[in-house]
N, C-alpha and C positions, 0 to 999 in steps of 0.2 A: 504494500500500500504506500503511495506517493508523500501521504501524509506523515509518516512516521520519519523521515528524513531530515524534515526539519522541525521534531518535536521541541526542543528549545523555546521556539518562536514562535510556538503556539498558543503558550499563555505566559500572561507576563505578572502573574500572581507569584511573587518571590517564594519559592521553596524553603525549606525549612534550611536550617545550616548544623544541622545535627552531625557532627565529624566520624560517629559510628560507622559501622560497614557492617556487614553480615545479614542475617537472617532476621535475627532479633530485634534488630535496630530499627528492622521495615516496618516490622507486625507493631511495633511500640506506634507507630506514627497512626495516631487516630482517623487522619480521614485517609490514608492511601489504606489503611484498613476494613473499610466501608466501602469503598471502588473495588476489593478486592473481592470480600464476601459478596456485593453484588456482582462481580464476573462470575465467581464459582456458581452461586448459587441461582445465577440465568444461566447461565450453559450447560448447568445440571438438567434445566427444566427442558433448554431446549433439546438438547439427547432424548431426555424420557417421551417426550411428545413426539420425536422424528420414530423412535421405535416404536409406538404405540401406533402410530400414523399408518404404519407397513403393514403392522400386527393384523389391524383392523379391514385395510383393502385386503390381505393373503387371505383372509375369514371370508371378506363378502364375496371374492370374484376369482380366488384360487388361480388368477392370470397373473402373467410375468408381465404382459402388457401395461395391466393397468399398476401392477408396482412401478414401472417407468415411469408413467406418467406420474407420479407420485413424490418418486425422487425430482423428475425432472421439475415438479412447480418449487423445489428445493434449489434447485441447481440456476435455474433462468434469471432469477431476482438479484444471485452475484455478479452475472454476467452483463444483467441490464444496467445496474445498481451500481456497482462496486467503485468504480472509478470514480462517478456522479456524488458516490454520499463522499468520499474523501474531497473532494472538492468545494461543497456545500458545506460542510464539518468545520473545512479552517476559514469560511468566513461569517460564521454564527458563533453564540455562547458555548461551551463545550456541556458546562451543566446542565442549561437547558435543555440539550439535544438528548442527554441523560435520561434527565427528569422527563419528558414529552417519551421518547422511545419506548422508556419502560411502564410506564402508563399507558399507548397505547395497545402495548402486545399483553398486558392484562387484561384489554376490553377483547382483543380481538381472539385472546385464545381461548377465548369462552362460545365464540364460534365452531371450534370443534366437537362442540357437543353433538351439534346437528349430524353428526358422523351416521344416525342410524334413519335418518330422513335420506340423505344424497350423499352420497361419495365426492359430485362435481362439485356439490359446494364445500367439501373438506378442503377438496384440491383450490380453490380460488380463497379461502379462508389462509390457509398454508403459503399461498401466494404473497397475502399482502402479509403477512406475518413476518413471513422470511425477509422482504422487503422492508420492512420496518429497522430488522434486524441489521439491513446492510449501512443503518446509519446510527449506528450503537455503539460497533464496535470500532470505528476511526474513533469517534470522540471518548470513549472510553481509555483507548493506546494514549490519545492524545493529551491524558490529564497526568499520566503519571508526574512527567517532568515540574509539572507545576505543585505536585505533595512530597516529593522526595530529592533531597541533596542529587548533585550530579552522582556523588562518590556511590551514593548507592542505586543506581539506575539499572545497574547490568543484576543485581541480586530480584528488583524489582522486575525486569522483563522477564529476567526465567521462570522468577512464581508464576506469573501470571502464565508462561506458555506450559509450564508443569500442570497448572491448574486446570487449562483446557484440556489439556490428554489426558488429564485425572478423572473430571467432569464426564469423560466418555463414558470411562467403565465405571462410573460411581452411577451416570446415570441409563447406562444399555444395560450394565453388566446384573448392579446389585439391585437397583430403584425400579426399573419400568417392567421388569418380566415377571414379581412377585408381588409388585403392586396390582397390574392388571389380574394376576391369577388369583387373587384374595377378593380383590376390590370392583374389580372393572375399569374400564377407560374411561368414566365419568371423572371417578374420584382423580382418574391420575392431571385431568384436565384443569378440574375444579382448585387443585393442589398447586397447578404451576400458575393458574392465575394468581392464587393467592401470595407466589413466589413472586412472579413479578410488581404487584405490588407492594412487597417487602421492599423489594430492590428500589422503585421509585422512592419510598421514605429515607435509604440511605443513600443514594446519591443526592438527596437535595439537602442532604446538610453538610456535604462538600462546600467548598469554598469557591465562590465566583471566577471561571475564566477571566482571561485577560481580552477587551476589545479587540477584534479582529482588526489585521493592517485594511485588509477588505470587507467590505459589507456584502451580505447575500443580493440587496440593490443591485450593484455596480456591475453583477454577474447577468448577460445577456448571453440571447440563448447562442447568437453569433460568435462571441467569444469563448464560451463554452468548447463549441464543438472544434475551435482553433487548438485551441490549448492542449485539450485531450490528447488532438489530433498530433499534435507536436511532440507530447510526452510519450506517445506511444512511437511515433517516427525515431527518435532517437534511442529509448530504449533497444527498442525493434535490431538496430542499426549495428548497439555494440554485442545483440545475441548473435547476428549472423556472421559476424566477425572476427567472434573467437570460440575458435572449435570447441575448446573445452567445455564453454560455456553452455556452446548449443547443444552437444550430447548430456548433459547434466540436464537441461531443463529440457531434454527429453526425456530423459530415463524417470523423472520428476514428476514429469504430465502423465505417463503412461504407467509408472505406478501407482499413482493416484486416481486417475482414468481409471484402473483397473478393478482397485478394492471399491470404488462406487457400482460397480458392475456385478461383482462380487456381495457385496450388501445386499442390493436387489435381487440378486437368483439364491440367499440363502433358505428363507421362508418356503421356497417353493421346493427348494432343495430338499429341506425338513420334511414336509405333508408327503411329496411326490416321491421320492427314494425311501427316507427312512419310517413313513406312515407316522409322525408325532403332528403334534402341533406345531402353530408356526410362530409361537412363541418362546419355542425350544430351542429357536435358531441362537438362543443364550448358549448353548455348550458350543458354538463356533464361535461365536463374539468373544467370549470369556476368555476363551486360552487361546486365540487371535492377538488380544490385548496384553496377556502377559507375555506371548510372546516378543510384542513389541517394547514392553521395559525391560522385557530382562536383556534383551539382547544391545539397545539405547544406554544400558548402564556399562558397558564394555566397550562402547562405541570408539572412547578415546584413544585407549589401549592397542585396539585391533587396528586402528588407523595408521598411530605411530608405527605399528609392526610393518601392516600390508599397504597402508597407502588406501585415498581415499577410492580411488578407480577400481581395484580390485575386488574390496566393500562389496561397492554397484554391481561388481560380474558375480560376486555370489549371489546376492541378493538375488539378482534375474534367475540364474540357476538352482536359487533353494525356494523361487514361487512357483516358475516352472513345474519342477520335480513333484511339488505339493498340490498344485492343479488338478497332473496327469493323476495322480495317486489318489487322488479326492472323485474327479475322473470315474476313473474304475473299482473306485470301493466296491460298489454293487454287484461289478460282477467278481470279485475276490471272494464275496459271501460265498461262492459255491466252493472254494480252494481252500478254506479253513472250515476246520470242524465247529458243528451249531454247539458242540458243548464248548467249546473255547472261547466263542464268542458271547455266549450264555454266561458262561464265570466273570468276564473283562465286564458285562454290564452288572454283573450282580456287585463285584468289587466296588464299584464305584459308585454303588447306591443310587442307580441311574431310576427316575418317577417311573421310567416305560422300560419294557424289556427290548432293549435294540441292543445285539450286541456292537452294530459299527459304528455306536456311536464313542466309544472309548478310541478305537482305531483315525478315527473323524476329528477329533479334541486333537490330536496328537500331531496329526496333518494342518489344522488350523493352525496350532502354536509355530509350526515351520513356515506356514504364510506367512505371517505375522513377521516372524524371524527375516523371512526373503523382503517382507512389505521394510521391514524397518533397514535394514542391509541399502535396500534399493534407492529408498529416498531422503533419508537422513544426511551420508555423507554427499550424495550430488546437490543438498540443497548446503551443505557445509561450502561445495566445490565453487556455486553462484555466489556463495557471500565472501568469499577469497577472490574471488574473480572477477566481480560487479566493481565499478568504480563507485565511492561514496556517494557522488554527484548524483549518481542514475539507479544507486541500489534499490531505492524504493519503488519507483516508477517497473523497472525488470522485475519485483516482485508480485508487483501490478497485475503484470503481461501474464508472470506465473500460474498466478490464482485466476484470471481469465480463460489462458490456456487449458487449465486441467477442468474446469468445471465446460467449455466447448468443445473439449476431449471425448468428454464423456454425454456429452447430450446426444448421440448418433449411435453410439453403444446402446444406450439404454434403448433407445426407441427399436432398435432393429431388432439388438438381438432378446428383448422381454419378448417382442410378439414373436420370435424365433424360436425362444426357448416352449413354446407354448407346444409349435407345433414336432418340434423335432427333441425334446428333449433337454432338460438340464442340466444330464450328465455328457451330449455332446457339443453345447454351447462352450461348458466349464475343457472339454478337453480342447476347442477350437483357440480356447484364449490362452490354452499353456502352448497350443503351439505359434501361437502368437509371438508371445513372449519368449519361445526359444528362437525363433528368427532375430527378433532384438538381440538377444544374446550374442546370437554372431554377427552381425553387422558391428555390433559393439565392441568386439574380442577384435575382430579382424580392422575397427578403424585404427584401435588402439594400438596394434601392431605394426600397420603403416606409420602411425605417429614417431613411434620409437623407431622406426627405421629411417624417419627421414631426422629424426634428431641427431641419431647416431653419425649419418651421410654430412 
């Protein structure tokens, strides 16, 4: 996001001068405490609502189609949006934007109740919600500077980006799949309104932005679409320019692309292969997600060792691998014994008796492993490689890129997987991803041979 580049100069409400550093020094500061708990405690809600969302079309229409369509009223509002609220963001109040945003996704997620009237109105309810959302999260990046000394700004970013990957599995993993199962989707609705109105009461005791250099006035629609136009022409310029760059914010897009594609065919995955519900799809999310910290807590380590590039080739080769093997679980059921598979689900005090689903957990956590291998160090590789000037803008493109990645995926292959299956969609996109694989091994090797030369 463009805006975050020159956080500084986004509010000029002086920060505190607290010479502290670390962890404890952050959480002591009362109001970056309040922006915090309101990040977590919105993006908790909006995980539980995005899973419940799927849960509920996988119930009504047991189509992959209309989970596309589902994800995609998720996916379109970044793409329309995204750019637009960062731009909008630095020349308005930042609390205000706050205070207004989380107010109005209180009123409007109270529109997913309607979920057992019409599906189409979830999907346009989801719409403007998510769109609410794309002007929440600039102004929110945007405050930190203004609650916390410079010195602790880097301890203050990573909470926050820990918070968000924490917020997934706090709220896919532990919150939305035992809420709905106890409760129903009303209560979990009714819960996140009440969340976001939590949130509006703490950020409005935050402290006033600093008046913007520009006013939202001064902004014409002319100049707008210049500007934009500008900031993506240059970023644009120094992706195609430096190779490195551009296979990183491939490998980026297209693992990213990929697990949204993935999301979408688990539900169906669950009912249609292994006969549970589709609220089950928790035993792939779950150990999907630890796969992805346990393997992010080693990330430094392995780096210094292999180098970030290499990372990236495992990573493609251990989602691959876990694809094709996810793939053909099904038909492996007939190559192992029903009492083996009997035991592995009883071990693991599985609700339903499926034995593949122990074998399934096990393949997840290797996604998860290849998902985090894949994207982690090539987005380390862009922020070594982006020039300060234009880091934010190329991360702009990034988050554009990956969510226009995936809007062509979803649409073709949900109503794809409908008619040919979704354990040959899931094998079409490992071998998808092992073509990457080699394109990517073998640029790498011309690289090194022309450095060598």
């Amino acid at each position: 996001m463009s805006h975050v580049v020159n956080l500084p100069g986004n509010s000029a409400s002086t920060p505190p001068t607290d010479s502290a550093e670390g962890l404890g020094a952050v959480m002591r500061n009362r109001n970056f405490l309040a922006l915090w708990i309101a990040q977590a405690i919105t993006q908790t809600s909006a995980q539980m609502i995005w899973f419940v969302m799927i849960i509920i079309v996988e119930e009504q229409t047991q189509s992959s189609a209309h989970l596309s369509l589902a994800l995609l009223t998720t996916i379109v509002p970044s793409v329309a949006f995204g750019l637009l609220a960062g731009v909008v963001v630095d020349r308005v109040d930042k609390k205000a934007v706050l205070v207004v945003t989380n107010l109005l996704r209180a009123i409007s997620v109270l529109g997913y109740l309607l979920y057992s009237t019409s599906l189409y109105v979830v999907y346009v309810v989801n719409l403007i919600f998510v769109s609410i959302s794309q002007f929440f999260a600039p102004a929110e990046v945007s405050m930190i500077p203004a609650l916390v000394p410079r010195r602790q700004l880097i301890t203050a970013t990573s909470l926050f980006n820990l918070t968000w990957t924490a917020s997934q599995l706090v709220g896919i993993v532990l919150l939305a799949p035992w809420l709905v199962k106890f409760f129903g989707a009303t209560v979990v609705f009714l819960m996140s309104a009440g969340i976001y109105a939590a949130a509006t009461v703490l950020v409005a005791m935050l402290p006033a932005s600093a008046p913007p250099e520009r006013t939202l006035a001064s902004l014409k629609r002319e100049t707008l679409v210049h500007d934009v136009r500008g900031e993506l022409h240059e970023a644009w310029s120094f992706i195609i320019s430096d190779r490195q760059t551009w296979w990183a914010m491939l490998t980026y897009t297209v693992g990213n692309a990929l697990m949204l594609v993935i999301v979408m065919l688990t539900p169906r995955y669950m009912v249609s292969i292994l006969g549970v519900k589709p609220e089950d799809a928790v035993f792939v999310f779950a150990p999907a997600g630890v796969g992805i910290l346990a393997i992010t807590a080693f990330l430094t380590v392995l780096s210094n060792r292999f180098g970030k590039e290499r990372l990236v080739d495992g990573g493609i080769i251990c989602t691959t691998a876990a694809l094709f093997c996810i793939a053909g679980l099904q038909r492996a059921e007939n190559l192992l014994l029903p009492g083996v598979l009997s035991a592995l689900g009883w071990l693991v005090h599985l609700p339903f008796r499926q034995g593949l689903v122990p074998p399934l957990m096990i393949l997840a956590a290797v996604l998860g492993v290849g998902y985090a291998l894949l994207t982690v160090p090539a987005q380390a590789i862009l922020l070594e490689r982006a020039p300060a000037t234009t880091r934010g803008r190329i991360f702009a493109v990034l988050l554009m890129l990956v969510n226009v990645a995936a809007v062509i995926p979803l649409v073709v292959l949900g109503n794809l997987a409908d008619r040919i299956g979704v354990n040959s969609i899931l094998a079409l996109l490992a071998a998808l991803v092992a073509v990457l694989a080699i394109v990517t091994i073998r640029d790498q090797r011309q690289r090194a041979t022309r450095l060598e030369g």
